[in-house]
N, C-alpha and C positions, 0 to 999 in steps of 0.2 A: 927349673921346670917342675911344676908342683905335679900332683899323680893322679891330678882332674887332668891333667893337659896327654896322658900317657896314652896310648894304643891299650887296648887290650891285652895282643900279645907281651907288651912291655909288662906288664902288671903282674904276670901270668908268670915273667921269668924273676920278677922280686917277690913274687909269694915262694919260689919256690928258693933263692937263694940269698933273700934275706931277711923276710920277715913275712910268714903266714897269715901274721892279722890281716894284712894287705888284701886277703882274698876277699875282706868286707868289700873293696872300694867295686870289686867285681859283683857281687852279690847287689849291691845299691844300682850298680848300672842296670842289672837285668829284672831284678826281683820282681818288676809290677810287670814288663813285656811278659817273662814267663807265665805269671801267675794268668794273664790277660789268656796269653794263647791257650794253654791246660785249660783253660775253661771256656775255649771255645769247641775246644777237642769233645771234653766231658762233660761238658752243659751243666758246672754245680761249680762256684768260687770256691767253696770251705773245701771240697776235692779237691781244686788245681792249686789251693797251698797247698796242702800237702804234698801235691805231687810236686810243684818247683820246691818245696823244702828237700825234697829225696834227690831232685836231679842235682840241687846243688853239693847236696854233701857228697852223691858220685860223682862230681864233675869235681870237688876235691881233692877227693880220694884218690883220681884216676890222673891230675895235674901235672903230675911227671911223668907223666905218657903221654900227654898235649904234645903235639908238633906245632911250637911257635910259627912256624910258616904259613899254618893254615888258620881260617879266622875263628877265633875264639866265638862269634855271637853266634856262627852257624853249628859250632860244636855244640852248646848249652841248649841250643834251640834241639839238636837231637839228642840231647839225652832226657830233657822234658819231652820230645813227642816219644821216646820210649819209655817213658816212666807211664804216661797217658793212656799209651797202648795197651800197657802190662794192667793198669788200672782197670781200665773198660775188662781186658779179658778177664780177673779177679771177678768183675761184676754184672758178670752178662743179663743176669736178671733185668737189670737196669738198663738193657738199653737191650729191645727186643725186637728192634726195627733190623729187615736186612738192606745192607748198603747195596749186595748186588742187584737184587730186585727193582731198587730205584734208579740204580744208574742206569739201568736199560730203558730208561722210558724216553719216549719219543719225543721231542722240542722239536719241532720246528723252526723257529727264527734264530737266526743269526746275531741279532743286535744287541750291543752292548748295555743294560738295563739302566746303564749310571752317566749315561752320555752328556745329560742336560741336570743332574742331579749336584748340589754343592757336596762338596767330601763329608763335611759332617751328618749331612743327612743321609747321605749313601754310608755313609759306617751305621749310625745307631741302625737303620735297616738291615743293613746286613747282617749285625749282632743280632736283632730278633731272628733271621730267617736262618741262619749257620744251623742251630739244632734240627731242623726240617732237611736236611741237606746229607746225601751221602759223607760218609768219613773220607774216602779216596779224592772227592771234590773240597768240603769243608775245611779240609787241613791248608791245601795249597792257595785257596781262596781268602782263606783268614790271613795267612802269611802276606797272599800280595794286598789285602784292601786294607788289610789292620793293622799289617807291620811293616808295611811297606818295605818288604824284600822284592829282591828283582829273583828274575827265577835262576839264575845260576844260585843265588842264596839259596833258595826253595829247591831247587836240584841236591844244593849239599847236606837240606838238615832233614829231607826225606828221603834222602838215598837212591831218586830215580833220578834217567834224564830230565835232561834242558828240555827237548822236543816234549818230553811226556807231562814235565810241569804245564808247557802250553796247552795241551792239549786238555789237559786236567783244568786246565781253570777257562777255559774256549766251553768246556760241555757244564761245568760248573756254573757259568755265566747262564747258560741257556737254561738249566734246574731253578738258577737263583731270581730268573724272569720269573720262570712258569708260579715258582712259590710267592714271590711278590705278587702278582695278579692274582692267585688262589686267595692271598689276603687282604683284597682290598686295594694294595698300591698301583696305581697305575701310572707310566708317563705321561 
């Protein structure tokens, strides 16, 4: 079995007990997902390198304190959204919108904005509107339309519940309407 065909968790236990290089084969699997989501977080690519270049070398560092039992993609996924997080607060300046102000605003409809839409076209959309979008929505929203996580994933690499990821991407949906029709898109 060649170590394209490995688990993660498998990879995870030959970097650590017999050969470090191996940690590339990990870094290749995730490097453009991370770098993708970090720059959904923080709205600048040349930022979310850096920030998957940080999460990886903690996510190294820290590799003998991996528990093999739990899945490696949802570990890396949070320690890039803490690296993301720690970013944004480093540079508040830069990002002078408040989350809590927007999430309180009133939607009305219920409906799903991507019902009738093909996935490619509902992604490049999305990527425009994600910076318009509360952080508390934009994180759990990018994970299920961009990275196609279920929300138990999305539960583990943000650290809330299940119910709450739903919930979180239910009012996210309803924000990601109201900004599509503010720009034009309509169903």
């Amino acid at each position: 079995m060649g170590l394209k065909e490995l688990s993660d968790e498998d990879v995870v236990v030959l970097v650590r007990t017999k050969n470090q290089e191996l940690y590339r084969e990990l870094v290749e699997r995730y490097q453009n997902k991370i770098i993708k989501y970090s720059a959904y977080i923080v709205g600048n690519r040349e930022h979310a390198r850096d920030i998957a270049q940080e999460a990886f070398v903690k996510a190294f560092v820290n590799l003998w304190g991996f528990n093999t039992k739990l899945k490696f993609s949802s570990w890396i996924y949070r320690i890039a959204h803490n690296e993301a997080i720690n970013y944004i607060k480093k540079h508040k300046k830069e990002f002078p919108t408040d989350p809590e102000t927007i999430s309180k605003m009133d939607i009305e409809s219920e409906e799903d904005p991507f019902r009738d839409m093909e996935k490619k076209e509902s992604s490049e959309l999305i990527e425009k509107c994600l910076p318009k979008i509360p952080m508390r929505y934009r994180e759990p929203l990018a994970l299920y339309y961009l990275d196609d996580k279920s929300y138990e994933e999305i539960s583990d690499v943000l650290r809330i519940p299940a119910s709450t990821v739903g919930v979180r991407i239910m009012r996210g949906k309803k924000i990601l309407k109201t900004v599509l029709n503010e720009n034009g898109y309509r169903k």
